[in-house]
C-alpha positions as protocol buffer text, in pm:
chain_id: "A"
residue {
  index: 1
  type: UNK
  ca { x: -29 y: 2433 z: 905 }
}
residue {
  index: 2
  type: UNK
  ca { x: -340 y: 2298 z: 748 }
}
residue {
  index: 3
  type: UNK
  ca { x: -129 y: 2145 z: 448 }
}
residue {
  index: 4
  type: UNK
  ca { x: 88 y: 1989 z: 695 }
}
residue {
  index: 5
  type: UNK
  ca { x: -224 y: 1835 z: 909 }
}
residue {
  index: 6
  type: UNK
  ca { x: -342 y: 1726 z: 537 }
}
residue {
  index: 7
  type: UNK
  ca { x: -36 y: 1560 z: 474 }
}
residue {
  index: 8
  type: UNK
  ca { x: -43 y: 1365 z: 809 }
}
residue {
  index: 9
  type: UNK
  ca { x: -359 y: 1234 z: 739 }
}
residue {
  index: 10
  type: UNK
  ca { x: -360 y: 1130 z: 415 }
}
residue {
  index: 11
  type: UNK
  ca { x: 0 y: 994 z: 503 }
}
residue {
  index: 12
  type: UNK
  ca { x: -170 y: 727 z: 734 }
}
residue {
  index: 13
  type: UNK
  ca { x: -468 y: 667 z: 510 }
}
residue {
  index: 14
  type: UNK
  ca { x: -259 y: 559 z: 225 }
}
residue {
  index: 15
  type: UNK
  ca { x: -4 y: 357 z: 427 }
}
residue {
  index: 16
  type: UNK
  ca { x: -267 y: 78 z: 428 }
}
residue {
  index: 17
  type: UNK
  ca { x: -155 y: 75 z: 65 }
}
residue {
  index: 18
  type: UNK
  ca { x: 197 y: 3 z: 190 }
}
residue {
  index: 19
  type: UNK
  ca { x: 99 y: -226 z: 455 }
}
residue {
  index: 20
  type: UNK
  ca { x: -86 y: -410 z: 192 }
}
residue {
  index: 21
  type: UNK
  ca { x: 198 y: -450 z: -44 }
}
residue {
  index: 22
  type: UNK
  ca { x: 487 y: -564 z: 188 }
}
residue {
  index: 23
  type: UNK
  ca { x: 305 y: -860 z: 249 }
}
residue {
  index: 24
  type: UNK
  ca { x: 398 y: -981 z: -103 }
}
residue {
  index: 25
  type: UNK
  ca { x: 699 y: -786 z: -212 }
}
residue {
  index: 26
  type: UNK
  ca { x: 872 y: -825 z: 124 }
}
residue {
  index: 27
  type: UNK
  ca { x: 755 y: -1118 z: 313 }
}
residue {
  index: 28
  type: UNK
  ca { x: 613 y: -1371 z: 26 }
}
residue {
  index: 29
  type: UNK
  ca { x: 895 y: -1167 z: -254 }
}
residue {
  index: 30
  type: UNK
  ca { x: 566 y: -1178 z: -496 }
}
residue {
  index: 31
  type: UNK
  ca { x: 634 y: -854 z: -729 }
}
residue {
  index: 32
  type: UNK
  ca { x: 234 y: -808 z: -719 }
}
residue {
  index: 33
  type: UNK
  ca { x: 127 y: -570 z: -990 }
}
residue {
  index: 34
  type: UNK
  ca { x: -245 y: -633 z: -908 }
}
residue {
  index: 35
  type: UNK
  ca { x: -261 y: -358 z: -656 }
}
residue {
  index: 36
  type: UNK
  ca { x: -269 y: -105 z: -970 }
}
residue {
  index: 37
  type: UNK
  ca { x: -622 y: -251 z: -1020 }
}
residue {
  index: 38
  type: UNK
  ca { x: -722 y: -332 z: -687 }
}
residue {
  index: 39
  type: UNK
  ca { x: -684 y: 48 z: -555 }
}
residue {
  index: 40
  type: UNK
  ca { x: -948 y: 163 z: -822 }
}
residue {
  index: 41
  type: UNK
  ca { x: -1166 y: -124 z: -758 }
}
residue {
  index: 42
  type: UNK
  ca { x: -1208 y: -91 z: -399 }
}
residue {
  index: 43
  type: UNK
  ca { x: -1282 y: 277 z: -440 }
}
residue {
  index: 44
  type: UNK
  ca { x: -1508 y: 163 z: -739 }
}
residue {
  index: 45
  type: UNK
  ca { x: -1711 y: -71 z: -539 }
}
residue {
  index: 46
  type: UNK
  ca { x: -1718 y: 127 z: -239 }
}
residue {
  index: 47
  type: UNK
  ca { x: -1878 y: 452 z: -406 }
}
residue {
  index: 48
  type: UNK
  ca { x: -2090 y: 248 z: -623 }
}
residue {
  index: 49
  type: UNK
  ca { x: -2216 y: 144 z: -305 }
}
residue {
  index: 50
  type: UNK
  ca { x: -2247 y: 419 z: -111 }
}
residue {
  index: 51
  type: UNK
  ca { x: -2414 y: 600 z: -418 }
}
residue {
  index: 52
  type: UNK
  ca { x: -2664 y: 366 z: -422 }
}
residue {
  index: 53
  type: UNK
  ca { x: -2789 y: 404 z: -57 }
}
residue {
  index: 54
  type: UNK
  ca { x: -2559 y: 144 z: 87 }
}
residue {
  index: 55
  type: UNK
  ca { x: -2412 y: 197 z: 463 }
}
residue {
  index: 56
  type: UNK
  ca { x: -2044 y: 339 z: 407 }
}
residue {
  index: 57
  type: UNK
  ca { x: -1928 y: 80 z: 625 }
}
residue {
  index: 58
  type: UNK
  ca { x: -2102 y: -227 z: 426 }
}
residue {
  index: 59
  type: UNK
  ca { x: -1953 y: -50 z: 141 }
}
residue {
  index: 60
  type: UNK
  ca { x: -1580 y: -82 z: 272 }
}
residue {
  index: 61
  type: UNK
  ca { x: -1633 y: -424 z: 364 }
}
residue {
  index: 62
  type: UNK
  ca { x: -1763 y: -492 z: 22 }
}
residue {
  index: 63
  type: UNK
  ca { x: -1455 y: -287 z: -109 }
}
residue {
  index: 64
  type: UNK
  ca { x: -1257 y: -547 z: 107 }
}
residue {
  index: 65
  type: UNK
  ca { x: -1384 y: -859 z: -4 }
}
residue {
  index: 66
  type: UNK
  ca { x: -1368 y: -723 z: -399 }
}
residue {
  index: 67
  type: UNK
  ca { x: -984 y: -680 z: -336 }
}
residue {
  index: 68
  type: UNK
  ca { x: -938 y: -1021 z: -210 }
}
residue {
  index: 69
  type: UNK
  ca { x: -1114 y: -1182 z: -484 }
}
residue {
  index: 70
  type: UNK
  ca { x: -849 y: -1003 z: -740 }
}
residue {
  index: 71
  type: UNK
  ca { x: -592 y: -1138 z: -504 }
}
residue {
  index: 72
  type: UNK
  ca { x: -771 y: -1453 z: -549 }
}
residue {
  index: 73
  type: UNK
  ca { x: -727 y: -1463 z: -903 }
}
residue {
  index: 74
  type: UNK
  ca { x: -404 y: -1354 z: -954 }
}
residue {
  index: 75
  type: UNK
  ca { x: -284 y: -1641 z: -682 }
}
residue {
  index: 76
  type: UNK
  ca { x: -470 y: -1890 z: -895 }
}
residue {
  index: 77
  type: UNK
  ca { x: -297 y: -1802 z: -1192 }
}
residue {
  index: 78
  type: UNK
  ca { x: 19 y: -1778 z: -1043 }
}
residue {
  index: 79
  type: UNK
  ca { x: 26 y: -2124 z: -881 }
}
residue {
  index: 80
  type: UNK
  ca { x: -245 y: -2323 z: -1103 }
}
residue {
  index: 81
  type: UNK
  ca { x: -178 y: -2166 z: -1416 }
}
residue {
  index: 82
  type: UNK
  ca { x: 184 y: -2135 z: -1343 }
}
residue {
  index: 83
  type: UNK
  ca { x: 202 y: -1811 z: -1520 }
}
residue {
  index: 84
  type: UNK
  ca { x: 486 y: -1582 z: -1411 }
}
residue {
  index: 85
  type: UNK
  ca { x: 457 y: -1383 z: -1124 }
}
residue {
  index: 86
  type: UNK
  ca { x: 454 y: -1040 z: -1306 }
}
residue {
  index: 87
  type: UNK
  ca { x: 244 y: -1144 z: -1596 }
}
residue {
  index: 88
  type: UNK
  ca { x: -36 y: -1301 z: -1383 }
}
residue {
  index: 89
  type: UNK
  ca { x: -59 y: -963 z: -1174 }
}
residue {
  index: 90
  type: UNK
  ca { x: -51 y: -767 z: -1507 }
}
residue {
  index: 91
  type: UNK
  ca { x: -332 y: -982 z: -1676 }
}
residue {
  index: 92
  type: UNK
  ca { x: -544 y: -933 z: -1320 }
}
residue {
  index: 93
  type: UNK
  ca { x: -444 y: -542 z: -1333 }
}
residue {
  index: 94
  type: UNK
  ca { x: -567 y: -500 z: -1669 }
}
residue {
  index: 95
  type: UNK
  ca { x: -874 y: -720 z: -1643 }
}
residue {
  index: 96
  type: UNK
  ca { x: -985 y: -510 z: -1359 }
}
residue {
  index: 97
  type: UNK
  ca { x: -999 y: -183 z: -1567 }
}
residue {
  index: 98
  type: UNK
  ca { x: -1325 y: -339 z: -1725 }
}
residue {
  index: 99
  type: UNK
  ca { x: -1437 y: -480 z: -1423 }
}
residue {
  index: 100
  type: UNK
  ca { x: -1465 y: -150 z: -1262 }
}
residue {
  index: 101
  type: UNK
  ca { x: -1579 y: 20 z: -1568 }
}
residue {
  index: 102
  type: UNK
  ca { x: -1867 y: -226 z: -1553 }
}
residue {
  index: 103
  type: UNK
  ca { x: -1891 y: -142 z: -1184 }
}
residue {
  index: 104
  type: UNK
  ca { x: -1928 y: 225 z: -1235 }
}
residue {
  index: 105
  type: UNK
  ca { x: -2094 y: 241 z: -1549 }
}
residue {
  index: 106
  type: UNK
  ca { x: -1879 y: 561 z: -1642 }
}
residue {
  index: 107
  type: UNK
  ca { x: -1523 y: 697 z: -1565 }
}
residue {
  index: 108
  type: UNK
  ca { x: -1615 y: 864 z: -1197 }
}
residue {
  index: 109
  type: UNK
  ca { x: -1887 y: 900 z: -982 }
}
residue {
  index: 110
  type: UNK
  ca { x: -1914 y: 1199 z: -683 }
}
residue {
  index: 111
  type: UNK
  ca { x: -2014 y: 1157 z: -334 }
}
residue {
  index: 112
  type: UNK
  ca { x: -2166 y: 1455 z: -304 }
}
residue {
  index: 113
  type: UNK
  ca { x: -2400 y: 1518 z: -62 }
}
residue {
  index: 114
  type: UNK
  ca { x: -2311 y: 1121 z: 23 }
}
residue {
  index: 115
  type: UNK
  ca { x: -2251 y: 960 z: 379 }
}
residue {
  index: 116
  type: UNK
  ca { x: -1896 y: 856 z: 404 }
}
residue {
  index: 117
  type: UNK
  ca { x: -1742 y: 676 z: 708 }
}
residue {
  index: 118
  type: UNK
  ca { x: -1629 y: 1045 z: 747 }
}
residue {
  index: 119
  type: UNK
  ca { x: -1989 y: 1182 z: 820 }
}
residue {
  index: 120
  type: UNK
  ca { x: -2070 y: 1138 z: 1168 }
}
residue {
  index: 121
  type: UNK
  ca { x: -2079 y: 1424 z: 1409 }
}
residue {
  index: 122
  type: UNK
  ca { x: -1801 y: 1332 z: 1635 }
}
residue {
  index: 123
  type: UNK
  ca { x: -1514 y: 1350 z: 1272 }
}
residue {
  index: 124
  type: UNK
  ca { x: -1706 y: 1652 z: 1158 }
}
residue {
  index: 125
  type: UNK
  ca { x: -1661 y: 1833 z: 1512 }
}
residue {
  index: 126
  type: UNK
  ca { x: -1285 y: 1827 z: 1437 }
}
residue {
  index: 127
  type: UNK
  ca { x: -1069 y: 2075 z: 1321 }
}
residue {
  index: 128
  type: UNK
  ca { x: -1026 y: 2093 z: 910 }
}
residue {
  index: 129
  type: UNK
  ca { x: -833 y: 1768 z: 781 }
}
residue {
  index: 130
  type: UNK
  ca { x: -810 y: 1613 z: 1139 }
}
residue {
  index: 131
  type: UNK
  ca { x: -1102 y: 1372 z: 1037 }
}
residue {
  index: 132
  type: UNK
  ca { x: -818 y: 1175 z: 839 }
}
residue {
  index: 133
  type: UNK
  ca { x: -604 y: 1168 z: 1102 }
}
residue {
  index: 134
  type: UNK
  ca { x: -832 y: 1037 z: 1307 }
}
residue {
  index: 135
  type: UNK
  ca { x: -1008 y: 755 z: 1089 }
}
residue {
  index: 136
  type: UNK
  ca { x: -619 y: 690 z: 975 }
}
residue {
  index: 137
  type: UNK
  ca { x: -489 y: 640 z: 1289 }
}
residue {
  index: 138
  type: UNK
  ca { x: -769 y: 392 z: 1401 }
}
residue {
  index: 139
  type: UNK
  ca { x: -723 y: 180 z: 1078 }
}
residue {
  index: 140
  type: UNK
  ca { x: -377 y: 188 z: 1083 }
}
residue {
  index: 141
  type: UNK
  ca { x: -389 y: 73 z: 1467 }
}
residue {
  index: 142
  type: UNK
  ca { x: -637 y: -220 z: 1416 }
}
residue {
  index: 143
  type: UNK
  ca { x: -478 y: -336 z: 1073 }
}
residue {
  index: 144
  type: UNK
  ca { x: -135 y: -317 z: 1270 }
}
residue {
  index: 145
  type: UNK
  ca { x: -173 y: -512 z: 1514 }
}
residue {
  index: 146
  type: UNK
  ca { x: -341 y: -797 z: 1346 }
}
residue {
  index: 147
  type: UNK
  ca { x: -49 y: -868 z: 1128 }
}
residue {
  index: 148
  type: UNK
  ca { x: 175 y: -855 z: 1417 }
}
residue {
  index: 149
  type: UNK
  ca { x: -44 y: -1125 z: 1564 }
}
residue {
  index: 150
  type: UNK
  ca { x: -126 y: -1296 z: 1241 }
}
residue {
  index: 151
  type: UNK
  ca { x: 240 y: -1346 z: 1135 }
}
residue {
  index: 152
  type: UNK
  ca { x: 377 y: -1439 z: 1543 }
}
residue {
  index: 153
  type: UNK
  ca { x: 106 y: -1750 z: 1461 }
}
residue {
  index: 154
  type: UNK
  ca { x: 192 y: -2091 z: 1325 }
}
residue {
  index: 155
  type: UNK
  ca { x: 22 y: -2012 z: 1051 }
}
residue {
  index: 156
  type: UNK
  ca { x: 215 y: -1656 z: 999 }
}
residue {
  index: 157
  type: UNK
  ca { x: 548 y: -1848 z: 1066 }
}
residue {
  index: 158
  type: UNK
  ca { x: 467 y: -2056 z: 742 }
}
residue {
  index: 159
  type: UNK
  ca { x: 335 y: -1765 z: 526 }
}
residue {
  index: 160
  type: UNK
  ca { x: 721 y: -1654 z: 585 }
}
residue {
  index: 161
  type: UNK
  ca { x: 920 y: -1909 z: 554 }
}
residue {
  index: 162
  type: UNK
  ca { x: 721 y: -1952 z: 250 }
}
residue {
  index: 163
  type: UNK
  ca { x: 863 y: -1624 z: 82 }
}
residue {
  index: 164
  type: UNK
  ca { x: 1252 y: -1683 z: 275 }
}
residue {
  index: 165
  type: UNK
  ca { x: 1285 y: -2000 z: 112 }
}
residue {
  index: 166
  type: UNK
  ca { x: 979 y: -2207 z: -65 }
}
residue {
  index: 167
  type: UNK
  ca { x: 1160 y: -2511 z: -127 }
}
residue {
  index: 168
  type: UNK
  ca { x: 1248 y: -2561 z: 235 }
}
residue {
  index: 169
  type: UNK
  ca { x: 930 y: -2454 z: 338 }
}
residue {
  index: 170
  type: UNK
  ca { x: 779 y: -2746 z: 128 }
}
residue {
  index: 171
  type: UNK
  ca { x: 990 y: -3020 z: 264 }
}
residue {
  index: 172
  type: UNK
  ca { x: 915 y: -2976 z: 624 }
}
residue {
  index: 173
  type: UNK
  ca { x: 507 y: -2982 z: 506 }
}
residue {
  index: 174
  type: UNK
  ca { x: 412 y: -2597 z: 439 }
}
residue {
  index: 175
  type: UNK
  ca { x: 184 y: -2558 z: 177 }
}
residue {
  index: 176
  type: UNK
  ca { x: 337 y: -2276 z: -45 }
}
residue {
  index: 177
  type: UNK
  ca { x: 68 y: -2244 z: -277 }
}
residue {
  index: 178
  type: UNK
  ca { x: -186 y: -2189 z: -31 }
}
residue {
  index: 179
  type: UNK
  ca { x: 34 y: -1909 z: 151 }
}
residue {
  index: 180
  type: UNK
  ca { x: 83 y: -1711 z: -181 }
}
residue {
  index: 181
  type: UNK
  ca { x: -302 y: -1697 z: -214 }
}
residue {
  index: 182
  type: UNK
  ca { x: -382 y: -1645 z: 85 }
}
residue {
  index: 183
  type: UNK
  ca { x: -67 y: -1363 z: 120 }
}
residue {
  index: 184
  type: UNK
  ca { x: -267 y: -1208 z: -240 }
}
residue {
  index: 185
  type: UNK
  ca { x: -591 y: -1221 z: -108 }
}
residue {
  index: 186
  type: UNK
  ca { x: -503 y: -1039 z: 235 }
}
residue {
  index: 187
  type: UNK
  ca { x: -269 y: -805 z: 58 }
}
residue {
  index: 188
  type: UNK
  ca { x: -503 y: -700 z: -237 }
}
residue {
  index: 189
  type: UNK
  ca { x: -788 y: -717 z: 41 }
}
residue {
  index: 190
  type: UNK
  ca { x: -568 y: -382 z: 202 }
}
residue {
  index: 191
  type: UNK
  ca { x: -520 y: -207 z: -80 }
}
residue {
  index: 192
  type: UNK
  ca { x: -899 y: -217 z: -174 }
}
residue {
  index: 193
  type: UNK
  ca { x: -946 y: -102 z: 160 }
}
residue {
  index: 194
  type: UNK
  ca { x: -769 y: 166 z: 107 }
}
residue {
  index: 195
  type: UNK
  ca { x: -890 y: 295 z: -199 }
}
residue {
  index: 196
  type: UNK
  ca { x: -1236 y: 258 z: -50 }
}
residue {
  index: 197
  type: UNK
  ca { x: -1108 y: 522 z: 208 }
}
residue {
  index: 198
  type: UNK
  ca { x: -876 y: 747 z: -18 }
}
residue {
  index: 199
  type: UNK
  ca { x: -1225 y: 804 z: -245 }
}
residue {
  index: 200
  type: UNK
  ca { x: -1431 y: 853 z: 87 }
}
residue {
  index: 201
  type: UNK
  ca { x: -1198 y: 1106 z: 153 }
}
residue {
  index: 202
  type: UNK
  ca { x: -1158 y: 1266 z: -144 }
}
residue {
  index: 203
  type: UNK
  ca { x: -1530 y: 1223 z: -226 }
}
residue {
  index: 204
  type: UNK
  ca { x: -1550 y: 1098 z: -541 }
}
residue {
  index: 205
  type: UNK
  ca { x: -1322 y: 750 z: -729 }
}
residue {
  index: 206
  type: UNK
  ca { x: -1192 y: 773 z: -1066 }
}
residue {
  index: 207
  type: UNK
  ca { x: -1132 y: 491 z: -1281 }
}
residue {
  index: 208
  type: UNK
  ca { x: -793 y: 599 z: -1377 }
}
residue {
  index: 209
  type: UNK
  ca { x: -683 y: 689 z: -998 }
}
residue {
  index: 210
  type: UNK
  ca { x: -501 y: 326 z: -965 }
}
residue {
  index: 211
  type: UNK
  ca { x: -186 y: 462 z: -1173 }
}
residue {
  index: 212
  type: UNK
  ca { x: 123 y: 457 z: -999 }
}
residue {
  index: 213
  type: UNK
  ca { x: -7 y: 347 z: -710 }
}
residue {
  index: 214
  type: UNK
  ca { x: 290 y: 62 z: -652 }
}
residue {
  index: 215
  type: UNK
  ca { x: 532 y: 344 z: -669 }
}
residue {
  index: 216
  type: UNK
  ca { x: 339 y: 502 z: -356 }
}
residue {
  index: 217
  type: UNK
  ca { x: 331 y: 184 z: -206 }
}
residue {
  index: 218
  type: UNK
  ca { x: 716 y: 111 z: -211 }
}
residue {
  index: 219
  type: UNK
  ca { x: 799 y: 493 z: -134 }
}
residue {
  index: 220
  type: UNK
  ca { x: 629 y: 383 z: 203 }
}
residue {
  index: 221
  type: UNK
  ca { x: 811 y: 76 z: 259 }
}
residue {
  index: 222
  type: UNK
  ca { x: 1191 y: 197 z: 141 }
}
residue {
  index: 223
  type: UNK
  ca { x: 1129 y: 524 z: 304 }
}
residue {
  index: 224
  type: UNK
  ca { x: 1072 y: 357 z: 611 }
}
residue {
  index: 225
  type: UNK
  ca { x: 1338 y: 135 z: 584 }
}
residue {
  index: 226
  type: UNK
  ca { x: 1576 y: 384 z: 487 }
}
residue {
  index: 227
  type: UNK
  ca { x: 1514 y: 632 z: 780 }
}
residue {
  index: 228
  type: UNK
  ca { x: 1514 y: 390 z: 1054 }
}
residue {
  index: 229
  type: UNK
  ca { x: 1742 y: 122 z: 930 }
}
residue {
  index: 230
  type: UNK
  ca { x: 1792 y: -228 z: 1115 }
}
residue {
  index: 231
  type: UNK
  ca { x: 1437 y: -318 z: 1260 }
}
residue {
  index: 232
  type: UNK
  ca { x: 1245 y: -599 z: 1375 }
}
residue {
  index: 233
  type: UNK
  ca { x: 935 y: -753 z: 1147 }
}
residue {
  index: 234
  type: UNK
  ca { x: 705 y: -565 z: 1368 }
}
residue {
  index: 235
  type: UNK
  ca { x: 887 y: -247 z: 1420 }
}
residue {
  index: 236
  type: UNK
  ca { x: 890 y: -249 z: 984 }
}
residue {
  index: 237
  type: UNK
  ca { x: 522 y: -274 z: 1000 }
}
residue {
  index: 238
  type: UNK
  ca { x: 517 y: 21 z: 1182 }
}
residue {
  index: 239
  type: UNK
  ca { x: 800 y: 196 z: 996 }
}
residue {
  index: 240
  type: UNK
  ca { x: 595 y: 160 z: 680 }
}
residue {
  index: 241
  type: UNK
  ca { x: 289 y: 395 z: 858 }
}
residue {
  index: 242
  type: UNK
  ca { x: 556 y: 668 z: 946 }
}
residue {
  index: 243
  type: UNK
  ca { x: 712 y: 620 z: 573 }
}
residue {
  index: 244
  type: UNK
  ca { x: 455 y: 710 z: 412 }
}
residue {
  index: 245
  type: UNK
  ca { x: 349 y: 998 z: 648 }
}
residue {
  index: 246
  type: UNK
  ca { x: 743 y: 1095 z: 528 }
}
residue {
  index: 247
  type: UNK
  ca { x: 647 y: 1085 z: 211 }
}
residue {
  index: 248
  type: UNK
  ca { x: 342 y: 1265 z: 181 }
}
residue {
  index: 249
  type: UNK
  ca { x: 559 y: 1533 z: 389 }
}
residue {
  index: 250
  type: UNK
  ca { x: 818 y: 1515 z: 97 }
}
residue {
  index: 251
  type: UNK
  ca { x: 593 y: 1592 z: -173 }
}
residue {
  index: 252
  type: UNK
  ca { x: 426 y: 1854 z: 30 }
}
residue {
  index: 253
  type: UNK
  ca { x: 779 y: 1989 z: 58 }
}
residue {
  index: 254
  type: UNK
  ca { x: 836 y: 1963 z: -344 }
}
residue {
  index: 255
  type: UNK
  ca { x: 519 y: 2085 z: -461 }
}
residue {
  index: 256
  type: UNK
  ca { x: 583 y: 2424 z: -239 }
}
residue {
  index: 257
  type: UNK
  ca { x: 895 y: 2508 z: -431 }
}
residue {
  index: 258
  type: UNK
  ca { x: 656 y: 2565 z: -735 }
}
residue {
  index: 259
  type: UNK
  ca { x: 631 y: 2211 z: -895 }
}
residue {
  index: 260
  type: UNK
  ca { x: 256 y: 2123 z: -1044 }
}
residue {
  index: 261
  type: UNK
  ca { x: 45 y: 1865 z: -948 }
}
residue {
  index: 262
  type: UNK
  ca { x: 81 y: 1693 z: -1259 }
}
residue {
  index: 263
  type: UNK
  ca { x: 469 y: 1614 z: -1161 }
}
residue {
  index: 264
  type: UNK
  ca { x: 343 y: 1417 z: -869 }
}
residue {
  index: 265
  type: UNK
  ca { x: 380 y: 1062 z: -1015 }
}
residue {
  index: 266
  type: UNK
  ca { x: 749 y: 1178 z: -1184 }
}
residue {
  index: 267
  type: UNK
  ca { x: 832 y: 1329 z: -818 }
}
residue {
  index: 268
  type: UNK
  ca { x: 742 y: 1014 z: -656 }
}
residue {
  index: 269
  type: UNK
  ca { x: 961 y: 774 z: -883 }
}
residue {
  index: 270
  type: UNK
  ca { x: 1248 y: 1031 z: -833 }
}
residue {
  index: 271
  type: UNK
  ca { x: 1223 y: 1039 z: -453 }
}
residue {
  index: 272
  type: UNK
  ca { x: 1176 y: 606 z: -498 }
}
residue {
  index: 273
  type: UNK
  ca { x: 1472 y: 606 z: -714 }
}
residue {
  index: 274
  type: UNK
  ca { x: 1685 y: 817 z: -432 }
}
residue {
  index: 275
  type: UNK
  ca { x: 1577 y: 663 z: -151 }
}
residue {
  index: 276
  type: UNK
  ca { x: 1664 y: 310 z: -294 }
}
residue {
  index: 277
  type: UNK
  ca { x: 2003 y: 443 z: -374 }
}
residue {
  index: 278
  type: UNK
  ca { x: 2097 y: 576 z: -52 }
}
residue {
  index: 279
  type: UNK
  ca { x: 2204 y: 214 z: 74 }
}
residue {
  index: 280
  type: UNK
  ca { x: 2428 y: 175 z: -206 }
}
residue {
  index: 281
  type: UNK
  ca { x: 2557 y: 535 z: -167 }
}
residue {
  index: 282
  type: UNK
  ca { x: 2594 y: 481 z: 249 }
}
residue {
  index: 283
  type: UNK
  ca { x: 2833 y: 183 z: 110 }
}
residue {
  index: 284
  type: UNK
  ca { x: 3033 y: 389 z: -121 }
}
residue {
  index: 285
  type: UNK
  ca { x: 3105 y: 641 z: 155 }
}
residue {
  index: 286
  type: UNK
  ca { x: 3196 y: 402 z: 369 }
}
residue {
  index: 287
  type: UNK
  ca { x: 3451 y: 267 z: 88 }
}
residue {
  index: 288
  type: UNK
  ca { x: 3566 y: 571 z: 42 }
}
residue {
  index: 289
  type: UNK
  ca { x: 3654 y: 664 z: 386 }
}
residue {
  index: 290
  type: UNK
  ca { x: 3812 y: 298 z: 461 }
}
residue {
  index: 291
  type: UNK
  ca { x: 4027 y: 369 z: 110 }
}
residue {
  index: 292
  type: UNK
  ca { x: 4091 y: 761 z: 257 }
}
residue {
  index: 293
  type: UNK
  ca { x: 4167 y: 595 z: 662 }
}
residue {
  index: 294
  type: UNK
  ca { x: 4399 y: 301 z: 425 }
}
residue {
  index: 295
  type: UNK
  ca { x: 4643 y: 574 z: 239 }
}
residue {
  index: 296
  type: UNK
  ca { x: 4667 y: 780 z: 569 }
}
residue {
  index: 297
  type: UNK
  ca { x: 4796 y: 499 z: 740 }
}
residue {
  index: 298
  type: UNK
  ca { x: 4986 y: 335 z: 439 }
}
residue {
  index: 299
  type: UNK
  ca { x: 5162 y: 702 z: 462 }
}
């Protein structure tokens, strides 16, 4: 039971990773490879911080704004530099690996014996694991239902049209380039966020704890796409929170028929790989049963 309350939680802290990156692979269509750096950095920053005396919350927010100024730059490159869209998030990625080197002035760093935003008496009064639950269900709530209100604005309705069709969006006065960085800076400004709170959690960041963090990402967003189909733009934001709480569940799942730990990021590309399948498999049943319902009648 514990490993399934575990699950849960860390299921909704990390979906602020997939909240984070729909923003540019689904609504702007921005293949953002920054977030590989930006995970690590906002857990970088945030237990720099916090080792050095600072209030665990000043330290997220700090985590926060760090995240948005790598969304920053990769936007700037993207649309001043006109450097491809992959390229300009790998260049920011791998820039970031010193930057948070510099940061942390070694590989990791504990937060042992620490304050977190998970040391206060009310969290610690809970039940083993339900602290995440808690913290991840408040976060996930508040982030939620700002970008429901953020994209029903004016403002929101331009940030879309700017990823359904830029040159239309153009014409009638949008300013694209301004939505992409803005769209990077909110998105990467997530995914620090939640690296801030995966190494609270955890208690300690690791400079290397950024890889194959994407994949996580768009396990959250297909999984949820998969399982519950046709939805509305704010339905999918919520679809993505109970995607990755699938997913987590999923790996729980695999790692209990004996796998290792160290198959985790080879388990998550194979359960990415199936679950983006399954739409093209749906179609080739269907095929198959029109061809099957065709010969019976033809007959």
């Amino acid at each position: 039971m514990n490993l399934i309350v575990s699950s849960i939680g860390q299921g909704l802290l990390w979906a602020l990773l997939g909240l984070g990156l729909y923003l540019t692979f689904r609504i702007l269509n921005f293949a953002d490879m920054t977030v590989e750096g930006t995970f690590p950095l906002g857990a970088a920053v945030a237990v720099t911080a916090i080792s050095r005396g600072v209030d665990p919350y000043i330290a997220t927010f700090l985590a926060l704004l760090a995240g948005m100024t790598a969304g920053l730059v990769t936007g700037l490159l993207y649309t001043k530099g006109k450097i491809p869209v992959l390229l300009a998030g790998i260049l920011t990625m791998t820039g970031i690996y010193s930057v948070n080197l510099r940061i942390m002035g070694k590989s990791n760093i504990s937060l042992l014996g620490k304050k977190t935003i998970f040391s206060n008496t009310f969290l610690e009064s809970l039940p083993q694991y339900f602290d995440s639950i808690v913290v991840g269900i408040i976060v996930i709530a508040i982030i939620t239902i700002l970008l429901i209100f953020f994209l029903n604005t004016d403002y929101g309705q331009g940030f879309i049209a700017t990823g359904d069709n830029p040159t239309m969006a153009r014409s009638i006065g949008i300013h694209t380039d301004s939505m992409v960085i803005v769209g990077l800076m909110v998105s990467n400004g997530l995914v620090a966020v939640c690296g801030s709170l995966i190494a609270q959690s955890n208690g300690y960041a690791d400079i290397n704890m950024g890889i194959g963090t994407i994949v996580i990402a768009l396990a959250s967003i297909i999984i949820g796409e998969v399982v519950f189909g046709e939805l509305s733009l704010n339905q999918r934001l919520v679809a993505i929170t109970l995607g990755s709480i699938i997913y987590r569940l999923i790996l729980l799942a695999v790692l209990q028929l004996g796998f290792s730990t160290n198959d985790l990021n080879l388990i998550s590309s194979i359960v990415l790989a199936i679950c983006m399948m399954i739409p093209q498999l749906e179609n080739m049943f269907h095929l198959k049963k029109t061809f099957v319902k065709g010969g019976r009648a033809n007959d």
